[in-house]
C-alpha atoms as a printed R data frame, in Angstrom:
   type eleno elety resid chain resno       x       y       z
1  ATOM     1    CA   UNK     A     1  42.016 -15.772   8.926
2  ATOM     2    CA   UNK     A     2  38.822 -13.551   8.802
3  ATOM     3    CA   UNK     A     3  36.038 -14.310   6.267
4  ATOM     4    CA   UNK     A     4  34.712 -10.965   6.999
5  ATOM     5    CA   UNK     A     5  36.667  -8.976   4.134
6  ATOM     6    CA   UNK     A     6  36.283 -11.920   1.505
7  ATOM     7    CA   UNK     A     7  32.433 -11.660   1.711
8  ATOM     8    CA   UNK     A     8  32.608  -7.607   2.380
9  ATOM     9    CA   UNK     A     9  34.584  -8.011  -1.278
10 ATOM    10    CA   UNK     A    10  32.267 -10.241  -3.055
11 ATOM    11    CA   UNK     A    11  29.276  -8.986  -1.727
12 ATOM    12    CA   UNK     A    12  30.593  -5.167  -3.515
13 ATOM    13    CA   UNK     A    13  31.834  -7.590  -6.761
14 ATOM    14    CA   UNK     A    14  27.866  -8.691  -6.565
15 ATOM    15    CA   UNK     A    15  26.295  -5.469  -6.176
16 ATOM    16    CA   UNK     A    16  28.409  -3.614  -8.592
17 ATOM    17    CA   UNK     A    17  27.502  -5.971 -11.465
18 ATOM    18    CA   UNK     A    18  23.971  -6.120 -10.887
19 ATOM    19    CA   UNK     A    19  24.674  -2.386 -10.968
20 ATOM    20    CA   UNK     A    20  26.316  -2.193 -14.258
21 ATOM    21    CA   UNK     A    21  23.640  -5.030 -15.441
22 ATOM    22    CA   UNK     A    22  20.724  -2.501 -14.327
23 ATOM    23    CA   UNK     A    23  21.937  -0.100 -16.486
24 ATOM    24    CA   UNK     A    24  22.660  -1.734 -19.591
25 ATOM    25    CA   UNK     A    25  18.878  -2.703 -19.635
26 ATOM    26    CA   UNK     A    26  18.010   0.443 -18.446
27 ATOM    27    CA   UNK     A    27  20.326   2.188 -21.533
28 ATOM    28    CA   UNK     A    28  17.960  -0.630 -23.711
29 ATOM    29    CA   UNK     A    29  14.646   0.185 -23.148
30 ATOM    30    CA   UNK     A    30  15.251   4.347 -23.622
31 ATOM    31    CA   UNK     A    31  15.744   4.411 -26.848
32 ATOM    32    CA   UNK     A    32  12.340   2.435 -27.751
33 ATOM    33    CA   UNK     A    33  10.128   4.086 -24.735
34 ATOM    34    CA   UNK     A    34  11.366   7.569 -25.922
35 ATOM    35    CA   UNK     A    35   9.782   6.650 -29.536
36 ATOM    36    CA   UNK     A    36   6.961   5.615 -27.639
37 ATOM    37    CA   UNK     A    37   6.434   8.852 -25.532
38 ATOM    38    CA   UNK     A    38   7.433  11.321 -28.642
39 ATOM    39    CA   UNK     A    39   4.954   9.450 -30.931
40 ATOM    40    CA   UNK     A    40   1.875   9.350 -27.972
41 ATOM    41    CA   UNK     A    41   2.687  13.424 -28.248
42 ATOM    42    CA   UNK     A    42   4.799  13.473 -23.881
43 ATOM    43    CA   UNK     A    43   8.429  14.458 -24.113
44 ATOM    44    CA   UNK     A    44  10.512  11.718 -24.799
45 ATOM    45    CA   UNK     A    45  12.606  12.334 -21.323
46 ATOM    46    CA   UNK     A    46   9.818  10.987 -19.273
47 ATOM    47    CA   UNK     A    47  12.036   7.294 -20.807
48 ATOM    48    CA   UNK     A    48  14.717   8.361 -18.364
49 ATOM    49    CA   UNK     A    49  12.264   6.690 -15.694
50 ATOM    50    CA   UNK     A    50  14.190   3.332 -16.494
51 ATOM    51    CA   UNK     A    51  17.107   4.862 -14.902
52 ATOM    52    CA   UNK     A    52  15.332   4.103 -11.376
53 ATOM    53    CA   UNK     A    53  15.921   0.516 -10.722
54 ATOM    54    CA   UNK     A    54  12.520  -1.703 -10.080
55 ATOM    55    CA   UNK     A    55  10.642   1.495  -9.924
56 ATOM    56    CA   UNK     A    56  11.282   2.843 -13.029
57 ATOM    57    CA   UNK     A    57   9.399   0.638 -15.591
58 ATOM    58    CA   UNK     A    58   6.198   1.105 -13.153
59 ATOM    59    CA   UNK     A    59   6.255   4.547 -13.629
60 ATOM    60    CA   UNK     A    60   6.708   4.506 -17.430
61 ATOM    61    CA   UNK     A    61   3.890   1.767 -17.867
62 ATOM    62    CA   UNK     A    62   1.607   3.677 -15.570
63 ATOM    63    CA   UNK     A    63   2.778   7.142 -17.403
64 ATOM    64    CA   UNK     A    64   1.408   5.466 -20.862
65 ATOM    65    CA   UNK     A    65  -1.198   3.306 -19.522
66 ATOM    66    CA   UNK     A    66  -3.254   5.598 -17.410
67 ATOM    67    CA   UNK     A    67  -2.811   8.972 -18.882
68 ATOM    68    CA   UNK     A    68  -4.372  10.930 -21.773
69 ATOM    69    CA   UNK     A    69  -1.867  10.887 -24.452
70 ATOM    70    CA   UNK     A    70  -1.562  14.640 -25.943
71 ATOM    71    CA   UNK     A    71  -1.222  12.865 -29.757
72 ATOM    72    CA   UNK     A    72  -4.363  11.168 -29.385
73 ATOM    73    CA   UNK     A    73  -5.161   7.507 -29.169
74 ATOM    74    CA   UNK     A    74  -4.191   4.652 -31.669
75 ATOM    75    CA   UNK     A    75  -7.035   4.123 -34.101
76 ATOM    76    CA   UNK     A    76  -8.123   0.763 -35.616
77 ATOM    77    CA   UNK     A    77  -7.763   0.451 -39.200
78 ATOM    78    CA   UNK     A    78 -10.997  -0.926 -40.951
């Protein structure tokens, strides 16, 4: 008997749930980060960075972290 299709099979079973898991986050953080992007005065699609996995949260923390935000900055409250 070959092992080779058993692991081919689990090894798909593996990557397709960490798959589905990716996105589920991914489906999580839009809806905050596209708050986040409309209030700082960017279009709130810029969020749909969390759809690349790894990548994606880099590029939305750099995106709010490094760039001028159109709305202004937060000011503190005496």
């Amino acid at each position: 008997m070959d092992p080779l299709p058993w692991i081919l099979g689990a090894g798909a079973a593996v990557l397709f749930g960490l798959a589905l898991l990716h996105l589920l986050v991914a489906l999580l953080l839009i809806i905050p980060t596209w708050r986040i992007f409309r209030r700082a005065g960017f279009s709130g699609w810029l969020s749909m960075f969390h759809l690349l996995p790894v990548i994606g949260v880099l590029v939305v923390m750099a995106i709010l972290a490094f760039s001028t935000w159109p709305a202004g900055e937060a000011r503190r409250r005496d």
